[in-house]
C-alpha positions, 0 to 999 in steps of 0.5 A: 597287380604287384606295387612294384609292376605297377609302378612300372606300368605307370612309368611306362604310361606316364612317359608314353604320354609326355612323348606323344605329347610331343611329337604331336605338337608343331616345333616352335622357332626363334631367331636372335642374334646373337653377340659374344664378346671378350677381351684379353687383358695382358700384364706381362707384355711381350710373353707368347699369347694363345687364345681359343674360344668356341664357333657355334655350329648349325644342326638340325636343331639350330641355323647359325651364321656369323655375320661378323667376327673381328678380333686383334689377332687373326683368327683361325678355325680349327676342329677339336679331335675328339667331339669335333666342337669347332673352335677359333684359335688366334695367337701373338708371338709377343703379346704387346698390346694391353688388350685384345679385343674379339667379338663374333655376332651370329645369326640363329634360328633356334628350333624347338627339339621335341623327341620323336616317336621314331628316331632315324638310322642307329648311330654306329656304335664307334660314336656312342662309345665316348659318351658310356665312358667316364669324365675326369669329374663325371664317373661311371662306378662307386656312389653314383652307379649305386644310386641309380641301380637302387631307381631302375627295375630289371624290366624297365626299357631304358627310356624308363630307366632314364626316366627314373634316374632324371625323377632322382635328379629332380627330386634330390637337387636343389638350383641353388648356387651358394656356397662354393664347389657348385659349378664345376659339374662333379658328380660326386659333389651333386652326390652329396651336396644335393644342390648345384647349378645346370652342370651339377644337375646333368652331371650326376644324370649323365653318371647315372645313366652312363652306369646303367650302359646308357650312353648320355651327353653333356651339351653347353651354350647359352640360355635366352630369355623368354620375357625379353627382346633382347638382353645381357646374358649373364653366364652359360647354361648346359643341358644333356640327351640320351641314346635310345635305340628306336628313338634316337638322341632324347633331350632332357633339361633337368635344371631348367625343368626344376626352376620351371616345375609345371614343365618337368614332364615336357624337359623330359623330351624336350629342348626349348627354342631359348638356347643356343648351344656352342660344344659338346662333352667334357675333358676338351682338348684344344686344337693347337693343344693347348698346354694346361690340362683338358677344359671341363667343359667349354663354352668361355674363351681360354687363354695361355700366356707364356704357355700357361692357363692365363685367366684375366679375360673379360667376358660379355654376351647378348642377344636380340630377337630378330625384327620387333622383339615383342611380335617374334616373342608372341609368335613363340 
């Protein structure tokens, strides 16, 4: 047999198996609740205040409910226009307090997302449309589109060719978090620095596969403990799918694969019930629109004061498991 059929055919079988390992297994829960929280520190008084801060959504994949949300503003729930992550809005005509205080407490039910051996209906390709296309720090030609061209074969599906492209990920990144530029989710960057945190990660997959007219998305929330009751949660973490015909959406979590690397194959499929996810893309536009140019990505509260980016907000997340927090961790 040829090296380079070969290499296919173990790719092929090496994919098929982690598939059926998945589909295979019963999907595991966890239910938390979960608390975001910030507030909204003003200096200037009397200025126009707006803040926007994205809702959690239910899916099949996750069972969200507000217990409670308070905030010093009213709050009003509003849709972005294009991905239709939801969002509260809350303004002041003349902000004349020091601080604004949120808080929403959710409720959730987190489900594992193993992929299917069969996905359902096809999504209608308006909806898929969006996620071939570029982002402002997420391109689809050049040095990216270069790279992935070199690790797909013409005879490889495309769950082979993501497959591929997520092996370069992981084998030519590093999670590393020093220095500066890391976070920001510009592919080009990951290109070249070959090391970053989850956005980086998933950016230059998503280029690359986006290249290879695969279309692929970039999902945020936040990341929970797997040894712990509850806890601080530090900062955000992000993750992404891909779309193939017979199967449906994919879920892949590079960053997380790289810092776990006896569960790479498993990432590769596979979402894990310790998430909680809050929006969807990049280039976010606000509704009301806000101001400043579309967010790179959102999952932090964004303020404008005086119709500009105003960014001294304090932020604090946590969560718990529901019930004894050691029974609901050993049932997982």
């Amino acid at each position: 047999m040829p090296r380079k059929l070969s290499l296919v055919v173990l790719l092929f079988v090496s994919t098929s198996f982690a598939f059926s390992q998945a589909a295979s297994q019963k999907p595991k829960v966890r239910r938390f609740t979960f608390d975001y929280s910030f507030t909204v520190n003003v200096t200037e008084p009397g200025q126009p205040l707006d803040v926007w801060f994205p809702v959690a959504h239910s899916d099949q994949f996750q069972k969200v409910k507000i217990i409670s949300k308070s905030g010093d503003l009213p709050l009003q729930e509003t849709m972005d226009p294009e991905y239709g992550n939801r969002m509260f809005h809350a303004r002041a005509a003349k902000a004349d307090k020091a601080e604004y205080h949120f808080t929403v407490r959710y409720d959730v039910e987190r489900f594992e997302h193993l992929v299917a051996v069969a996905g359902g209906p096809p999504e209608p390709s308006a909806e898929l449309k969006r996620f071939l296309e570029a982002d402002r720090l997420v391109p689809i030609t050049g040095k990216p589109a270069e790279i992935a061209a070199a690790q797909v074969k013409p005879q490889m599906t495309d769950v082979e060719k993501a497959r591929a492209l997520y092996d370069y990920t992981f084998n030519n990144m590093r999670y590393d978090k020093t220095g500066s530029g890391w976070g920001h989710g510009d592919t080009l960057w990951a290109c070249d620095s070959h090391h970053g945190n989850c956005t980086d990660f998933h950016s230059l997959f998503i280029s690359m596969a986006r290249s290879q007219h695969i279309p692929a998305k970039f999902e945020i929330g936040f990341s929970i403990p797997d040894d712990k009751g509850s806890s601080d949660i530090a900062g955000y973490h992000c993750w992404a799918e891909f779309y193939e015909q017979s199967r449906g959406w994919i879920p892949v979590d590079i960053s997380e694969a790289w810092k776990h690397q006896e569960k790479k194959n498993y990432f590769f499929g596979a979402h894990d019930v310790n998430r909680i996810q809050f929006s969807v893309g990049r280039d976010i536009e606000l509704s009301p629109k806000q101001h400043g140019q579309r967010l790179n990505y959102f999952i932090y509260p964004y303020a404008e004061l005086n119709g500009e980016e105003y960014p001294n907000v304090k932020i604090a997340f946590s969560f718990a498991d529901a019930g004894d927090g050691k029974s609901a961790r050993a049932s997982k």
